[in-house]
N, C-alpha and C positions, 0 to 999 in steps of 0.2 A: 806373095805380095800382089795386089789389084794396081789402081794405076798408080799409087801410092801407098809409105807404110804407116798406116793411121795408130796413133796414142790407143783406143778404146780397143784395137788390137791387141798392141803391145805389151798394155798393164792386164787383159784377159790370159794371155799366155804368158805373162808370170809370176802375176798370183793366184792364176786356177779361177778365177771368177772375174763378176765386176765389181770395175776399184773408181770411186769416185771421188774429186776432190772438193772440200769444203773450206771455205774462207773464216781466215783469223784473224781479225780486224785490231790491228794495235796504235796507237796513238802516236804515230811517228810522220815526220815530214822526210821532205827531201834537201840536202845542201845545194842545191841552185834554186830553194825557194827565203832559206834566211839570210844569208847573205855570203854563205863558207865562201862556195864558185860563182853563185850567180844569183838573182834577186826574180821574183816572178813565176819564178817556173817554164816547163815549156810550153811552148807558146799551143800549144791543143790540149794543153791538160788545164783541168776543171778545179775550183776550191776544193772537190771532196774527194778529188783525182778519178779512179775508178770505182770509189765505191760508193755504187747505186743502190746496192741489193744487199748489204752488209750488216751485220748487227752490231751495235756501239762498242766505239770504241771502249768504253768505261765498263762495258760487261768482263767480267771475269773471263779468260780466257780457256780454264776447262768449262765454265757456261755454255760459252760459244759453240766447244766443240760437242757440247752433248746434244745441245739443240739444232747444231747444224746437222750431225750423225740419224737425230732422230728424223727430221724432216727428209733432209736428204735419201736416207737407208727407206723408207716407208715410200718418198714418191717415186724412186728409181730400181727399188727393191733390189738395195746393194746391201754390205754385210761388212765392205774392206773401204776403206778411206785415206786419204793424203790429206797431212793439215796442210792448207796453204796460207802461209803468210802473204799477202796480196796484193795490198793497197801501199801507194808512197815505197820510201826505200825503208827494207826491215832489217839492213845491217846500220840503220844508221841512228845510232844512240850508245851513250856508254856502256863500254865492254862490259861491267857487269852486269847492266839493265839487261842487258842481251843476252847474259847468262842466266838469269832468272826466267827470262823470258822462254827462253830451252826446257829449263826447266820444269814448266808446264805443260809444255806439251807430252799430254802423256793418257792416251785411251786404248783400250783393250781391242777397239776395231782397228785401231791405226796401224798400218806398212810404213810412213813414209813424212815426210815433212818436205816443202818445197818453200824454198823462202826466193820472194821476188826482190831485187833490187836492183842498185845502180853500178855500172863497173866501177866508179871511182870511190863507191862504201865498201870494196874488196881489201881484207887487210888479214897476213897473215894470225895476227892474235883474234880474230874472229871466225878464222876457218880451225884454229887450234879450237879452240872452245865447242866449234861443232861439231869436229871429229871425237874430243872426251865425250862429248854426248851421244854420239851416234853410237860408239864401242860401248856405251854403260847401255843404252837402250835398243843398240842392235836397228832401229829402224834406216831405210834408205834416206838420204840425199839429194834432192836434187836443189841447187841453187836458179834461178831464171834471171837473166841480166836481160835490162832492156838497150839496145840497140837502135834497132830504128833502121838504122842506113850505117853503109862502110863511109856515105858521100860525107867528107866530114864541114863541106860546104853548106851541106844542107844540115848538117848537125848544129851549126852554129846559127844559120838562119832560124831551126826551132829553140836557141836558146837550150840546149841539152845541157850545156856545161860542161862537156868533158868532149875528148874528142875520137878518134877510131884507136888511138895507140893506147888509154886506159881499157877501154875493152880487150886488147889482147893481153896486156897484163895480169888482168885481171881470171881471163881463160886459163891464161899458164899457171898462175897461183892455183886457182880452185883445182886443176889437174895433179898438182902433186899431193895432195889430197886423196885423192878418188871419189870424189863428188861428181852427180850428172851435174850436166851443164845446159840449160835452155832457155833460148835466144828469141828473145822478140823483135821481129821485123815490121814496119809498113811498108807497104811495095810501091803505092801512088802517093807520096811525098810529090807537093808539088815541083821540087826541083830536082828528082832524081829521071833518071831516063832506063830504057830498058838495059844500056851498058852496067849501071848500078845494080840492078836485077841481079845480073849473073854473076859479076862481082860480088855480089852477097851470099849468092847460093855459091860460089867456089872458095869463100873464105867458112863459109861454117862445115863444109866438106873436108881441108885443108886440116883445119883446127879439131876436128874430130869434134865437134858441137853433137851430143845426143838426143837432144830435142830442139824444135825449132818451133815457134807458135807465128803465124802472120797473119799480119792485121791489114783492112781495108782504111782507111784516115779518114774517121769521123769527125764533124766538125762539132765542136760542143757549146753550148752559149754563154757569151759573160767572159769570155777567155777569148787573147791575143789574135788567135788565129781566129776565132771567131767574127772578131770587128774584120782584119785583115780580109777574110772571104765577102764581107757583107759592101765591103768599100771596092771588092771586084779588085784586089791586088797580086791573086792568083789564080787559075782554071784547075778544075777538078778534072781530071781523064775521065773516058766514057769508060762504064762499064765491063762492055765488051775489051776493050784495052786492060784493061784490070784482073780479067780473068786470061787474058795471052800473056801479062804480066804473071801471074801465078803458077801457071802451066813453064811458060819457061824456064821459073825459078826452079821449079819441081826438077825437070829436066837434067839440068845442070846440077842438082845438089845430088850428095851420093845416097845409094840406095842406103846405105845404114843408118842415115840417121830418119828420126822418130818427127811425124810429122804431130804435132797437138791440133793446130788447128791452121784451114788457108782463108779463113775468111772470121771477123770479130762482129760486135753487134753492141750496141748502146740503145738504151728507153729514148724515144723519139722523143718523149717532152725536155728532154737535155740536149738534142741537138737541131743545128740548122741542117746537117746534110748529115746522113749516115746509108752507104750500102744503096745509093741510086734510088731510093725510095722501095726497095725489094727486099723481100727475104733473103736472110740470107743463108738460108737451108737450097733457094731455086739458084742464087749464084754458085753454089758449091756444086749441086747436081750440075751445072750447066759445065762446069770444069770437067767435072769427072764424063761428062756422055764424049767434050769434046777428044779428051784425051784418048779416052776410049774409041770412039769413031778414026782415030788417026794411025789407034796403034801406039801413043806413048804412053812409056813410063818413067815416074821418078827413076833418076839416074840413067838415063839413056844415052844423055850428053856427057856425062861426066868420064872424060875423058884426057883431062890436064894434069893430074896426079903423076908425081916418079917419073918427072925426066919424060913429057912428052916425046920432044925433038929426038931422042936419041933414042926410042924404042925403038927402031928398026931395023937398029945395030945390035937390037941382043935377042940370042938365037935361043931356041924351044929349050936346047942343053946348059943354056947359062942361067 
């Protein structure tokens, strides 16, 4: 491992090549936007949420994947793929719709399916239904829950709808499963502090979380938080703060788990603020020289695990 254990790594060493992932755009919302938990949505997410770069929803879903397979496979000169379901939460629609929806996914390049959603669309008759699927189709698992923050102060200020104790629920189900598990964070939430940082990176250590994605908090337009930053009712951290925020997380989380990504990116015509006006290829180098010049590595700090306090009561022979 370098100063981190990077995804593009990980899926290189084990499936022999490179594995890319391609978006599967299906026509589902989220229950904090009709009214199940909550009305609105959260307050940074956008009318069409994440998806900028997506193909319709109303396209056929092996469409999708052929067309993403082919573009994709030709401009990155991959061969192996993960469908990702991506956009809004895609556990949340009737158990059957969602079995059909399995269903479909089904290509000759494919390893693996990754479905993103909500901890509170976590329900065991939909982790059943993905497991008869996975054993008929043999492909990997991974589920993505968004997060955000353990702070669940600041969960309720984004209007998330759900709060830190449905995400561990939610962990614990998927785990008796044998599903990966990966976790999206924001690290500069304006009302989290570096205390929250490390509290994040020691709860997805803890939990044995296998992948982890972190996001920088893009401001998007048209949306809550977007009026909210424009009327000056929060400060954005500087940059530099963002990338000591990341480094630290690093730090403290354990060398096992699987980094996807430490920094995100959005098309500038959808936002007011995104990424300090920079690349965000030069923020990431910028982590990685720092860490490097220092001498750290992911998991350097992780050192809370089994009973801190009382390891120096147990000897080389116990």
């Amino acid at each position: 491992m370098s100063t981190y254990r990077r995804y593009a790594d990980y899926l290189k060493e084990k499936y022999g090549g490179k594995v890319y992932k391609i978006p599967v755009n299906l026509p589902v919302t989220c229950p904090n936007r009709d009214g199940t938990c909550g009305k609105g949505g959260c307050t940074f997410c956008s009318e069409v949420g994440i998806g900028y770069e997506m193909l319709d929803t109303h396209m056929a879903i092996s469409k999708q994947i052929e067309e993403n397979i082919a573009y994709i496979g030709k401009r990155y000169k991959a061969d192996t793929f993960i469908a990702y379901l991506q956009n809004f939460s895609n556990t949340y629609m009737p158990l059957e719709t969602f079995e059909e929806v399995l269903g479909q996914i089904k290509h000759e390049k494919l390893v693996g399916i990754s479905i993103s959603t909500r901890p509170d669309c976590i329900h065991d008759a939909y982790l059943e239904k993905i497991k008869a699927w996975q054993d008929e189709t043999g492909y990997d698992v991974c589920i993505e829950l968004g997060l955000q923050t353990l702070n669940y102060h600041a969960l309720e200020k984004i209007n998330r709808g759900h709060g830190l104790s449905e995400y561990i629920d939610a962990v614990l189900r998927i785990k008796r499963y044998g599903f990966e598990i990966c976790t999206h964070l924001i690290l500069n939430l304006p009302w989290d502090n570096q205390l929250d940082v490390i509290e994040n990176a020691k709860l997805m250590s803890v939990l044995g979380i296998d992948y982890v994605k972190l996001h920088a908090l893009y401001i998007v337009k048209n949306t809550v938080m977007g009026q909210q930053y424009l009327k000056g009712e929060f400060d954005m951290i500087s940059m530099e703060e963002y990338e000591e925020r990341v480094i630290t997380f690093l730090r403290y989380l354990s060398e096992d788990v699987v980094i996807q990504r430490i920094i995100g990116r959005a098309p500038s015509e959808y936002t007011l603020f995104a990424n300090w006006n920079t690349s965000w290829w030069k923020i990431h180098d910028e982590i990685i020289a720092t860490m490097e010049d220092a001498g750290y590595k992911q998991g350097d700090l992780c050192q809370y695990q089994n009973g801190k306090a009382v390891k120096k009561f147990i000897t080389k022979e116990a």
